[in-house]
Backbone as JSON, one array per atom type, in Angstrom:
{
  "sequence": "XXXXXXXXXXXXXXXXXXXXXXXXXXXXXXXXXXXXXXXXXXXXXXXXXXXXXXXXXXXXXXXXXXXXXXXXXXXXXXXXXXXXXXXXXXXXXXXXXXXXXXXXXXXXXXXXXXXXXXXXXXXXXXXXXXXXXXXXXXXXXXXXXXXXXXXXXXXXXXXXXXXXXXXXXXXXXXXXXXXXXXXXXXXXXXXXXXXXXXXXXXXXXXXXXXXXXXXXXXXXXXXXXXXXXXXXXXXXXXXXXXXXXXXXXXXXX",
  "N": [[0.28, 14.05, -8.41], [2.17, 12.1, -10.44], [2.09, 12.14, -13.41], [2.89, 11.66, -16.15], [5.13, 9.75, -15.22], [4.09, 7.83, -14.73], [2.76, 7.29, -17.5], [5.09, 6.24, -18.63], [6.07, 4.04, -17.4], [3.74, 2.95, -17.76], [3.46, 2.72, -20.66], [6.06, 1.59, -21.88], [5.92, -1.2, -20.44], [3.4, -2.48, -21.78], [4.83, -1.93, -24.7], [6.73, -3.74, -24.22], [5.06, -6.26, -23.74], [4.1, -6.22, -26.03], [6.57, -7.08, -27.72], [6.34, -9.84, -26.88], [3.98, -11.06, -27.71], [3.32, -13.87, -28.82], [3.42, -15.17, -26.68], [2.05, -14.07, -24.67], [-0.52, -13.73, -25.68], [-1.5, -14.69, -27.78], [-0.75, -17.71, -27.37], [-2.22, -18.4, -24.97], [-4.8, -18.17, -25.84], [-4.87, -19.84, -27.74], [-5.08, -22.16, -26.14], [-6.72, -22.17, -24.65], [-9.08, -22.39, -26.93], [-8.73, -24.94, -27.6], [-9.65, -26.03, -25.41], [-12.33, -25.58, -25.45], [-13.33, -27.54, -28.09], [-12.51, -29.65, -26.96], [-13.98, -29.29, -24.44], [-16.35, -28.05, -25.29], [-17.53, -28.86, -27.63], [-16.91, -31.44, -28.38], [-17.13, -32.98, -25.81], [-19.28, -31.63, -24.49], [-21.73, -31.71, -26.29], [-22.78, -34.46, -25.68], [-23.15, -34.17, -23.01], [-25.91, -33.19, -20.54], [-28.03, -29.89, -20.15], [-26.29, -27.37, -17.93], [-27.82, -25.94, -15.06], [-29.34, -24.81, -16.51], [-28.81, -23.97, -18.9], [-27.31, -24.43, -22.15], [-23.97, -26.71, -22.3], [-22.2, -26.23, -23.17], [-22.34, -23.26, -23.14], [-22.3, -22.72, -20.59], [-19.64, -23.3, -19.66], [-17.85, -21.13, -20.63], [-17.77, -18.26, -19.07], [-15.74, -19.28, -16.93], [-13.73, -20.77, -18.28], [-12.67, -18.16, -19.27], [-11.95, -16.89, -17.18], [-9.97, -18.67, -15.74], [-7.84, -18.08, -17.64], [-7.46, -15.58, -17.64], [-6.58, -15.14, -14.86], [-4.38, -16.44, -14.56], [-2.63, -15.19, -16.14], [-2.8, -12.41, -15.39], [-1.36, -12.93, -12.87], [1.07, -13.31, -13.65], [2.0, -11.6, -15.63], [2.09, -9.37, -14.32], [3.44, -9.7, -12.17], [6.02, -10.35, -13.07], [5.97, -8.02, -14.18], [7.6, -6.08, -12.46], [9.51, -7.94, -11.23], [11.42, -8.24, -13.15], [12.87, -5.36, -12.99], [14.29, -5.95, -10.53], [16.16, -7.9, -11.04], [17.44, -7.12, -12.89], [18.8, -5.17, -12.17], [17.62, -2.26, -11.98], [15.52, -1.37, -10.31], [16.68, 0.12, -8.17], [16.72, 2.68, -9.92], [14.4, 3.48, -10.26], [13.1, 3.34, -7.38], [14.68, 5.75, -6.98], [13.54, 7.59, -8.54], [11.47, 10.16, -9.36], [8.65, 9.16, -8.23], [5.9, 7.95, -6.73], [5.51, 5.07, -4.81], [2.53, 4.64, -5.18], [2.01, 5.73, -7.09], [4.02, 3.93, -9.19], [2.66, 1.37, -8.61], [0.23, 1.82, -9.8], [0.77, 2.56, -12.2], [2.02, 0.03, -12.96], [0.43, -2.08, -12.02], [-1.64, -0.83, -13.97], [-1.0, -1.82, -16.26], [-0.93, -4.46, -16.35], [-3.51, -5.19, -16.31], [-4.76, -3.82, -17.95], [-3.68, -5.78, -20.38], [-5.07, -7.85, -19.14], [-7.71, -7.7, -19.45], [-7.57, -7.22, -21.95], [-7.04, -9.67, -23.3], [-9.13, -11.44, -22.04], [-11.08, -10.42, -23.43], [-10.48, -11.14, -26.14], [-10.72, -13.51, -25.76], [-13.15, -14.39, -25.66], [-14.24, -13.52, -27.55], [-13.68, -15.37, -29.56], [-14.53, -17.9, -28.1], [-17.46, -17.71, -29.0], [-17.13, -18.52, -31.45], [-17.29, -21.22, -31.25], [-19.03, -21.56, -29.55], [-22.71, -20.99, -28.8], [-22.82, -17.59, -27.22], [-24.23, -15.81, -24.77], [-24.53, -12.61, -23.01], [-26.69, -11.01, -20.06], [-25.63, -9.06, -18.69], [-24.02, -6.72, -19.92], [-22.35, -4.5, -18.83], [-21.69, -4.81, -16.71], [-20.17, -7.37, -16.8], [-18.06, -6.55, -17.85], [-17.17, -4.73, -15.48], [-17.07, -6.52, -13.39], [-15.12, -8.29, -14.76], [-12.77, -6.03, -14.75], [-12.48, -5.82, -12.25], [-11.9, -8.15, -11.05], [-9.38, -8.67, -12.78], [-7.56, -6.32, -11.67], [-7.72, -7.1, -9.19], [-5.65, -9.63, -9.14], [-3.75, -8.73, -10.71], [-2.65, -6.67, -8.59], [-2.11, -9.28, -6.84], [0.03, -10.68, -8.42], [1.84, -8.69, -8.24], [2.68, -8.23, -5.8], [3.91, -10.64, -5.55], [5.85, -10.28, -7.2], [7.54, -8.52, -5.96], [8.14, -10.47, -4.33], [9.52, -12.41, -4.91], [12.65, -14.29, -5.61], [13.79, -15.49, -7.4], [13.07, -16.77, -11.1], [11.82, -19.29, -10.51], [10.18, -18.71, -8.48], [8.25, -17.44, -9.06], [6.68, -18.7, -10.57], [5.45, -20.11, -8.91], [3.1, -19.3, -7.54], [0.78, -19.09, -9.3], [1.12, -21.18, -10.77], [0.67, -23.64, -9.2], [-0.8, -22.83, -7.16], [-3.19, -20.93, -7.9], [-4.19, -22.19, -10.62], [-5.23, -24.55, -10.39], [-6.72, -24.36, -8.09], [-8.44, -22.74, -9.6], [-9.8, -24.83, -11.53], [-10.71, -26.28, -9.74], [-12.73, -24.33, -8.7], [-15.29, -24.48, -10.17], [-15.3, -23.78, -12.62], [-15.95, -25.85, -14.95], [-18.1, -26.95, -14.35], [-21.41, -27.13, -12.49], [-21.8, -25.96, -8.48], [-23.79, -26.91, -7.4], [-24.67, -29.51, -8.6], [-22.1, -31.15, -7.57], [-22.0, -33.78, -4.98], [-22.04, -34.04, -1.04], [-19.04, -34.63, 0.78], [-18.01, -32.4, -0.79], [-19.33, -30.75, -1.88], [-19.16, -28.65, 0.2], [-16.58, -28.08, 0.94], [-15.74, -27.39, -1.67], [-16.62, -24.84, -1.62], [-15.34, -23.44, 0.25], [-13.33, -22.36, -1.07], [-12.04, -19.45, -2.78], [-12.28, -19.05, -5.41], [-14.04, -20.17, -6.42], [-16.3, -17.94, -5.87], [-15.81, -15.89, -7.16], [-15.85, -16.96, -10.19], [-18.45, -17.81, -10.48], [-19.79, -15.28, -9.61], [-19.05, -14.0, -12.26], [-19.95, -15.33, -13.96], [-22.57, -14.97, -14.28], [-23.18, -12.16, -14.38], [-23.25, -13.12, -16.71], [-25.59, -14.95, -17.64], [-27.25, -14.7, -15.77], [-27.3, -16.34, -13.45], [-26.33, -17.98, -10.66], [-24.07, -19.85, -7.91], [-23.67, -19.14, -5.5], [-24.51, -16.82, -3.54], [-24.67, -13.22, -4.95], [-23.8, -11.04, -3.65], [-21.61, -12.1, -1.54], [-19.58, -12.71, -3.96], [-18.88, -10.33, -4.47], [-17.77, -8.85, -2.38], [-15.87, -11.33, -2.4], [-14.34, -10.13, -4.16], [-13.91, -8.07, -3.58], [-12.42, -8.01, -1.24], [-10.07, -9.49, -2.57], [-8.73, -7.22, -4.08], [-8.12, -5.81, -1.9], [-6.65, -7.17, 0.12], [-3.94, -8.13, -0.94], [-3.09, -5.66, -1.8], [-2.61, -4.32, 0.41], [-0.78, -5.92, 1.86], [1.13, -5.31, -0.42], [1.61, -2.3, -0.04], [2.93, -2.84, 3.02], [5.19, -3.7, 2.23], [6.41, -1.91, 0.51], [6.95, 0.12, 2.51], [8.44, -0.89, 4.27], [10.76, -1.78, 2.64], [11.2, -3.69, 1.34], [12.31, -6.71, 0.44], [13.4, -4.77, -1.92], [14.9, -2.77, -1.56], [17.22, -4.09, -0.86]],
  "CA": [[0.32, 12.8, -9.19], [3.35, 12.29, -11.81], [1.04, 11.29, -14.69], [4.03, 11.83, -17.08], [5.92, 8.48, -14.69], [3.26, 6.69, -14.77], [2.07, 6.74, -18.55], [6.08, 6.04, -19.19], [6.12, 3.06, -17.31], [2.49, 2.02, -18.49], [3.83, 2.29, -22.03], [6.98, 0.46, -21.18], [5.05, -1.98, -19.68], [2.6, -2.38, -23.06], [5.52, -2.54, -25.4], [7.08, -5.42, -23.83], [4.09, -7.04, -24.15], [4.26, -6.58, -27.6], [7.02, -7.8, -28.13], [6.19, -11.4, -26.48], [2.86, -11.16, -27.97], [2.62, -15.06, -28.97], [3.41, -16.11, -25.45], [1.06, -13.36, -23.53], [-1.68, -13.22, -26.33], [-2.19, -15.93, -28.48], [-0.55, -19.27, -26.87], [-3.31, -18.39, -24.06], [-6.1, -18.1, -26.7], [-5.07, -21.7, -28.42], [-5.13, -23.55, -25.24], [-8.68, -21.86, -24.92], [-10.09, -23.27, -28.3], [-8.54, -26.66, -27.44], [-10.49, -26.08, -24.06], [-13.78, -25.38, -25.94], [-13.24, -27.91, -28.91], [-12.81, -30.45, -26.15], [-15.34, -29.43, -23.45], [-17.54, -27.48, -25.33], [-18.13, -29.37, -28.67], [-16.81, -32.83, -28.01], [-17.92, -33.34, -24.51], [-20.43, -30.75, -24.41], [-22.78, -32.55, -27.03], [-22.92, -35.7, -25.07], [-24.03, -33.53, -21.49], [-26.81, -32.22, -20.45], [-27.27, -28.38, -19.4], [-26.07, -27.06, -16.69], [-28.25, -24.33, -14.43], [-30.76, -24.36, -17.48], [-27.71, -23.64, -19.96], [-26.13, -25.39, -22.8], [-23.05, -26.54, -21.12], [-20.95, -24.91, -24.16], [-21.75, -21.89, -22.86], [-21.88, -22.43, -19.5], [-17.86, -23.06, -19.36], [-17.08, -19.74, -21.27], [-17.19, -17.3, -18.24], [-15.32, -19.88, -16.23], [-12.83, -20.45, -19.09], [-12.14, -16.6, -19.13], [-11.15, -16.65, -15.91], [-9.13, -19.53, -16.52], [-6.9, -17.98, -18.42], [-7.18, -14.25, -17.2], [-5.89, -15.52, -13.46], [-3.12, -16.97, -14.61], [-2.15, -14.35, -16.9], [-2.92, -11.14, -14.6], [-0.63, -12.79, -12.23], [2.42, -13.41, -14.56], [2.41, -10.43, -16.49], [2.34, -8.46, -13.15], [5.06, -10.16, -11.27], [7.23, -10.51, -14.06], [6.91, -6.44, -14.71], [8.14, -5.67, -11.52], [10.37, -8.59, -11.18], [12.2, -7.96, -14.15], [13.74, -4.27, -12.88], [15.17, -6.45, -9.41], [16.8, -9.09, -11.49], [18.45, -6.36, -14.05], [19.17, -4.13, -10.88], [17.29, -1.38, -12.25], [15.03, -1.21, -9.66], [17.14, 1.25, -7.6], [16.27, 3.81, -10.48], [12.66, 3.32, -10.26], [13.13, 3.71, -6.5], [15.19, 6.72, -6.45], [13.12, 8.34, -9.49], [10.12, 11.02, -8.87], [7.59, 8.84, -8.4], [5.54, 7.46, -5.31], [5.11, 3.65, -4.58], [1.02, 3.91, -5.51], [2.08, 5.29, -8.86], [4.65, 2.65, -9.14], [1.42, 0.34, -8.21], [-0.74, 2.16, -10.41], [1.62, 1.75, -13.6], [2.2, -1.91, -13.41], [-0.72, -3.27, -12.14], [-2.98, -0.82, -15.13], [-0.64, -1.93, -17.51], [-0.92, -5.81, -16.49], [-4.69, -5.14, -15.88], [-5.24, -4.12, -19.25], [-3.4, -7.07, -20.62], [-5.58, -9.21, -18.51], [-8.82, -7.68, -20.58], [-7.61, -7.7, -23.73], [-7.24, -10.94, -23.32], [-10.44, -11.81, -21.97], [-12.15, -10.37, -24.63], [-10.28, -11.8, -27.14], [-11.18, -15.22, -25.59], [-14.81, -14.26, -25.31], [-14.34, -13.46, -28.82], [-12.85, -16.94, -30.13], [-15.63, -18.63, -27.72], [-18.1, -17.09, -29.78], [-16.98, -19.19, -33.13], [-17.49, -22.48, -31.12], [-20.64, -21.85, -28.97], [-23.61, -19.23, -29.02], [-22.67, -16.88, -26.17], [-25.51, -14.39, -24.24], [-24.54, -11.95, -21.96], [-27.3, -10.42, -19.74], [-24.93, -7.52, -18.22], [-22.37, -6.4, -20.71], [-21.68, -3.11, -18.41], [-21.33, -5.68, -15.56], [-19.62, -7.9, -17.06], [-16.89, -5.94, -17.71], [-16.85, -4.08, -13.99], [-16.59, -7.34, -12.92], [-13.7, -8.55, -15.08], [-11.69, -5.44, -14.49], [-11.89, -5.85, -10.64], [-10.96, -9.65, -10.78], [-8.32, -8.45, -13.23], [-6.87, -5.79, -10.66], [-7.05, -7.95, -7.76], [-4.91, -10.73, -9.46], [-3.04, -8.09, -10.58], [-2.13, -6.77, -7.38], [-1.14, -10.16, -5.89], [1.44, -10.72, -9.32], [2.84, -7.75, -8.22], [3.19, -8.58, -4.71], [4.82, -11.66, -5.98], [7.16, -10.44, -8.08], [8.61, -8.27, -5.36], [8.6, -11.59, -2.67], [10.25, -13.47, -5.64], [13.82, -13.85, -5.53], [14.33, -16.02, -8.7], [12.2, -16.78, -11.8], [11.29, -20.3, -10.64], [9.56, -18.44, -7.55], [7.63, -16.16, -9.94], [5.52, -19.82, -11.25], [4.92, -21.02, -7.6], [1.63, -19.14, -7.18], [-0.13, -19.38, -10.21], [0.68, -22.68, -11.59], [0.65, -24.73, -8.02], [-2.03, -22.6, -6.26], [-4.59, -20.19, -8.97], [-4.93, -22.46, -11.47], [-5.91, -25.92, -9.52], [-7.89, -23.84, -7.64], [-9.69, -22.49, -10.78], [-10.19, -25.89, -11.96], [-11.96, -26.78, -8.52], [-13.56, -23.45, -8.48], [-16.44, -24.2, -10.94], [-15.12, -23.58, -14.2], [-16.58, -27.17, -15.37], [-19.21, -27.39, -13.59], [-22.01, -26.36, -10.73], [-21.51, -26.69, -7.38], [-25.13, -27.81, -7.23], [-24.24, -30.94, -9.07], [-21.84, -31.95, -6.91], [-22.59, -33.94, -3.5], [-21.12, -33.93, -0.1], [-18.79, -33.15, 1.16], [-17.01, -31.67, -1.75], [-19.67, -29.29, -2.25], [-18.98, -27.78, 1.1], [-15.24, -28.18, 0.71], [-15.62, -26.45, -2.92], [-17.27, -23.5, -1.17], [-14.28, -22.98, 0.72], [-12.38, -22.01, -2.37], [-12.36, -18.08, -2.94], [-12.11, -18.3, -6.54], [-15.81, -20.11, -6.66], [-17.28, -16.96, -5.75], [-15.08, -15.09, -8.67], [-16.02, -17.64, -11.21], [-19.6, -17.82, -10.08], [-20.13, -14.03, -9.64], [-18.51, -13.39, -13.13], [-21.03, -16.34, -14.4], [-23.56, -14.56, -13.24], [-23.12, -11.76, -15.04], [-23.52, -13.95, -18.66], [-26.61, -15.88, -17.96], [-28.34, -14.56, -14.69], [-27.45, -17.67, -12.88], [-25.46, -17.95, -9.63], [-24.18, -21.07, -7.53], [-23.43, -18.34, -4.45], [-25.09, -15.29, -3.54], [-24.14, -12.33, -5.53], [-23.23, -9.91, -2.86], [-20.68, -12.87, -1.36], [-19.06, -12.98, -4.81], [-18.67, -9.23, -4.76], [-17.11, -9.12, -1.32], [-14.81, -11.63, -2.47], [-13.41, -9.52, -5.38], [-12.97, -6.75, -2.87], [-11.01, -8.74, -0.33], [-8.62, -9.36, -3.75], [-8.21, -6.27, -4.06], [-8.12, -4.96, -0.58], [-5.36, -7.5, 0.45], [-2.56, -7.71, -1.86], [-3.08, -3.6, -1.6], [-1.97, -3.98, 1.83], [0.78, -6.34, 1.8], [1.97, -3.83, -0.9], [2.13, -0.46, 1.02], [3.91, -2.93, 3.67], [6.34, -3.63, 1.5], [7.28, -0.53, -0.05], [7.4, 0.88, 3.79], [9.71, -1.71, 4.94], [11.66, -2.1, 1.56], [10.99, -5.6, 1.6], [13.42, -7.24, -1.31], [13.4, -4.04, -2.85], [16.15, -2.14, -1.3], [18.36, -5.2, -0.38]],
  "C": [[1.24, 12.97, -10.39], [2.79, 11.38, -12.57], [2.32, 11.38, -15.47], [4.98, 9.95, -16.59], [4.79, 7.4, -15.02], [2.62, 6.0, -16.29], [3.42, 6.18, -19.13], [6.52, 4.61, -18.62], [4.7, 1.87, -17.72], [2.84, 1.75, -20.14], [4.77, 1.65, -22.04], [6.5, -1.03, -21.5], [3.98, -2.76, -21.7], [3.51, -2.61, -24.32], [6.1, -3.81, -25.08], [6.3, -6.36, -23.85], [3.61, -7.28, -25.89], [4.87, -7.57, -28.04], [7.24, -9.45, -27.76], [4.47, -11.75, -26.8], [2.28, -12.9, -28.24], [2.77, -15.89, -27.67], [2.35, -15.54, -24.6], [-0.37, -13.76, -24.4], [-2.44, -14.6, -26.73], [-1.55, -17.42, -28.13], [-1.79, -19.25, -25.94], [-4.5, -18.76, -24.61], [-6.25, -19.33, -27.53], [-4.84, -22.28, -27.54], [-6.37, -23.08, -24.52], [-9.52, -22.74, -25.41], [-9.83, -24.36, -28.28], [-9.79, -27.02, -26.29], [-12.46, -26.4, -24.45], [-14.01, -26.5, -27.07], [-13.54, -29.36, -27.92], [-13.94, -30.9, -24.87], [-16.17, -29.21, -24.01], [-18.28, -28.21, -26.72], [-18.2, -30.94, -28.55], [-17.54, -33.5, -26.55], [-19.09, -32.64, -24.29], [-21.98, -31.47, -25.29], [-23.31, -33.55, -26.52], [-23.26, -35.01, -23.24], [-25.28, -32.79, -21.5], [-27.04, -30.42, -19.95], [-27.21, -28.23, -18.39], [-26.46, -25.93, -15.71], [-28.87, -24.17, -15.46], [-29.6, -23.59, -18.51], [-26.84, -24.56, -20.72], [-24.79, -24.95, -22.0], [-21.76, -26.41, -22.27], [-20.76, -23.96, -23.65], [-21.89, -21.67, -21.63], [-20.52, -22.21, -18.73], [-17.39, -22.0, -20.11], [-16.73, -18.79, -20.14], [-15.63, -17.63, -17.67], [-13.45, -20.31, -16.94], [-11.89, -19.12, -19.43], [-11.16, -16.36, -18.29], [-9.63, -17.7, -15.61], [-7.61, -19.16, -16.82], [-6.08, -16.72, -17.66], [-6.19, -14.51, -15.61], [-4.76, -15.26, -13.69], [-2.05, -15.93, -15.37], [-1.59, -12.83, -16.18], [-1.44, -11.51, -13.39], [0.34, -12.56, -12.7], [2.99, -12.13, -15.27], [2.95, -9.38, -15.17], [3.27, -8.77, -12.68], [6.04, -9.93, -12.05], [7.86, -8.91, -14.59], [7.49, -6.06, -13.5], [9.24, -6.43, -10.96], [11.94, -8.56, -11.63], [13.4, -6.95, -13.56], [14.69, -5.13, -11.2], [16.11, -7.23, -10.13], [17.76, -8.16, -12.6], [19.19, -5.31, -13.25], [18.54, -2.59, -10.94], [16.21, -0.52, -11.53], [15.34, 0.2, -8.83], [16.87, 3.1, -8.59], [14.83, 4.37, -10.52], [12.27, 3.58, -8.74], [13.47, 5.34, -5.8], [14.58, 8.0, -7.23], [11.67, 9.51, -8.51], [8.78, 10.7, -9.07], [7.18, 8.21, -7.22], [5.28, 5.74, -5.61], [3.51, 3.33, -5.03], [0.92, 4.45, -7.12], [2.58, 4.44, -9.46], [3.62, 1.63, -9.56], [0.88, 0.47, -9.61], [0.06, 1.79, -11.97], [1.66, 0.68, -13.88], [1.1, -2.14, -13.35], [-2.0, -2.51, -13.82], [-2.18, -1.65, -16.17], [-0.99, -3.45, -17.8], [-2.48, -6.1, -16.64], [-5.26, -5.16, -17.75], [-5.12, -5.21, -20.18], [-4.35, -8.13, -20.52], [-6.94, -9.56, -19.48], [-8.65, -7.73, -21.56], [-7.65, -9.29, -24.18], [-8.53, -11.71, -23.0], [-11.37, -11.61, -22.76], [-11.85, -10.88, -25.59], [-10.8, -13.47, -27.22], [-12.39, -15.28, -25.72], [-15.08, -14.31, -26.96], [-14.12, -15.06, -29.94], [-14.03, -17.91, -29.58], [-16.72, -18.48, -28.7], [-18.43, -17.84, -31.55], [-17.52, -20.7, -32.29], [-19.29, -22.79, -30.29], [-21.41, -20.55, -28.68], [-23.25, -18.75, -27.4], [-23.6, -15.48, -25.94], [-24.51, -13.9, -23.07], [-25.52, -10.8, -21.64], [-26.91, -8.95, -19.41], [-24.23, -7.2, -18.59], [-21.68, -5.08, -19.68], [-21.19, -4.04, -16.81], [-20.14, -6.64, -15.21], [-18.08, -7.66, -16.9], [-16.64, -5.25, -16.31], [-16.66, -5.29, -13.44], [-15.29, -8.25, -13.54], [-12.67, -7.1, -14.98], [-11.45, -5.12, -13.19], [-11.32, -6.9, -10.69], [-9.57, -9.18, -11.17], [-6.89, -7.7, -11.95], [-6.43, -5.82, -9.47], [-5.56, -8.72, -8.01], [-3.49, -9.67, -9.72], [-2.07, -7.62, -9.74], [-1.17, -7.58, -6.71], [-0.04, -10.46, -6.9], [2.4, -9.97, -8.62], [3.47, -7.99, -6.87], [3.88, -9.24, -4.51], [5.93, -12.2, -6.66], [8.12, -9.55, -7.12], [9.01, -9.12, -4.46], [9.63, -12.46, -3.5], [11.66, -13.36, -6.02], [14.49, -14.84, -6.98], [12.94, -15.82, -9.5], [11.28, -18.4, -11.27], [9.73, -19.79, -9.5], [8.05, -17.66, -7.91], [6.27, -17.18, -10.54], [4.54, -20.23, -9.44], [3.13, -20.79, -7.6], [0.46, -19.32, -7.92], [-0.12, -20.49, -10.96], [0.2, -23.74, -10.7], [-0.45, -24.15, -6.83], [-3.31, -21.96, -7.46], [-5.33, -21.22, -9.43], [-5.48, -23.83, -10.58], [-6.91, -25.26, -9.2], [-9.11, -22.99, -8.24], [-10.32, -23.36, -11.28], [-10.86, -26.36, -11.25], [-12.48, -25.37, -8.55], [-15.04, -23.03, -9.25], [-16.5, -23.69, -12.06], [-15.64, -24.42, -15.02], [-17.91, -27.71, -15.13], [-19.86, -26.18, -12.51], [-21.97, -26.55, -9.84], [-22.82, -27.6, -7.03], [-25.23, -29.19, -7.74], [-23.58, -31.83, -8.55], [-22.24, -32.85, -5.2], [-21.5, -33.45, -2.49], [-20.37, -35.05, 0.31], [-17.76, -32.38, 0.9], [-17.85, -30.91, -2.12], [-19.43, -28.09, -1.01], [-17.42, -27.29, 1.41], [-14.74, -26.85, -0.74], [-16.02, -24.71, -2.35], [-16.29, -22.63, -0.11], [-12.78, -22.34, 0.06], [-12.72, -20.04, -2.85], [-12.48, -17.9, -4.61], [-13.39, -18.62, -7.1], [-16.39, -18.54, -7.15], [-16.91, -15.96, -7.11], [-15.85, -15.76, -9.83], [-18.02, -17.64, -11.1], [-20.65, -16.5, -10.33], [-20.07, -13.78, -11.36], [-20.09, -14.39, -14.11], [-22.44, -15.52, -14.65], [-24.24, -13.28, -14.46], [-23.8, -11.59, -17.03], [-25.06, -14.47, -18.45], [-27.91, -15.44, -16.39], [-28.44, -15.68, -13.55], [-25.97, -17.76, -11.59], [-24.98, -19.24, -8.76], [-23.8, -20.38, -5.9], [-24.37, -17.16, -4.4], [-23.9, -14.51, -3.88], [-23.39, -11.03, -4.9], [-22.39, -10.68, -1.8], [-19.84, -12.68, -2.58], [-18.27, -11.48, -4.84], [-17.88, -8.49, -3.48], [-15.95, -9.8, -1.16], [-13.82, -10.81, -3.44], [-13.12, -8.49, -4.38], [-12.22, -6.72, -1.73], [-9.7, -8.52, -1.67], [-8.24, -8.57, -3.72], [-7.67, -5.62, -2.82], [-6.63, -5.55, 0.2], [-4.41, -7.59, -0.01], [-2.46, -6.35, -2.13], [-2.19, -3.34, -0.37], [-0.93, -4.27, 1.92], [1.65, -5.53, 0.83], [2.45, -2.68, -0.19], [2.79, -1.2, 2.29], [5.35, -3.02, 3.23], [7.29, -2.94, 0.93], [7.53, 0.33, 1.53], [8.59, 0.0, 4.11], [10.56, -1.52, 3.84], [11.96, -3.81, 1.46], [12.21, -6.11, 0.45], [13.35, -6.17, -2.14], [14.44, -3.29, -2.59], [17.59, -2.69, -0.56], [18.72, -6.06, -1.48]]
}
């Protein structure tokens, strides 16, 4: 294992994130508190709870995720994107390092990203509505698998992506919609049919649901479905990776 490659592209990786800190960090975290100001104080006052939970703090997990999705993917694609589009790639190819350290560099570096961010949002929630969490050791094992799934598929996406416009496709026109129908707002138990059976056909439910779950003890899926889906995430964008780096997919053309 070339720990030496890998902590040099994880730091890399971590400065550049520095230096775009109000676009990765905090633009994410004020279209949060708009999120919570609007659902959770303004609209939230005028609903009832949801699953036996003020419905302030029932949209916090769901909000997390929200953000984290969209983020885990972007940061990921974009670090691996970046070295094709500057051509630098071929050094990172030809260097002394294997394709699952490669992996392992970007996606921890985007991974961590994804949590710092999540906690910071958890943190900011916190000023607008009282927040419990039953499983804090859970909590977190379950946001740093979501994280590393999403992760994953960024990365997968930044080597399929042959421009920057290609690099938005997945997470603005597929994630996030599908976070917004996935029970970030709401329970599926609330809704009827046959958009609750339609909603249940959505993989990121079970993410948003599971992670829920976590905070308040309260599920709208079974918990060992939710936990099955996080390890598909991971399990497939893993794969289409190691095809990729075997073939040389857009990476050595």
């Amino acid at each position: 294992m070339n720990v030496h490659g890998i902590k040099a592209i994880y730091r890399f990786e971590m400065a550049r994130w520095g230096r775009t800190l109000w676009q990765s960090l905090v633009a994410p975290v004020i279209t949060t508190s708009l999120y919570f100001l609007v659902f959770g104080s303004a609209i939230g006052s005028r609903m009832s709870a949801m699953a036996g939970v003020d419905y302030g703090s029932f949209i916090v997990p769901g909000l997390i995720l929200l953000s984290v999705l969209t983020q885990a993917i972007m940061n990921a694609s974009f670090g691996i994107y970046f070295p094709k589009f500057t051509g630098t790639i071929y050094e990172l190819l030809s260097a002394p390092i294997s394709p699952l350290e490669t992996v392992i560099a970007y996606v921890g570096a985007a991974a961590t990203k994804a949590v710092i961010l999540a906690l910071v949002t958890l943190a900011t929630a916190t000023l607008f509505v009282t927040v419990t969490i039953d499983h804090p050791l859970l909590m977190l094992l379950f946001l740093a698998a979501i994280a590393i799934g999403f992760c994953l598929l960024g990365f997968a996406i930044g080597i399929w992506a042959q421009n920057f416009e290609q690099l938005q496709v997945v997470p603005l026109l597929v994630v996030t919609p599908l976070t917004f129908l996935g029970g970030v707002f709401y329970s599926v138990t609330s809704i009827g049919e046959p958009w609750r059976t339609v909603t249940h056909l959505n993989p990121i439910l079970y993410l948003v649901s599971g992670y829920r779950w976590t905070f308040f003890g309260i599920t709208d899926v079974p918990l060992w479905t939710s936990v099955a889906v996080m390890a598909a995430a991971i399990a497939l964008p893993m794969t289409i990776i190691t095809i990729m780096f075997r073939t040389g997919y857009r990476l050595k053309t």
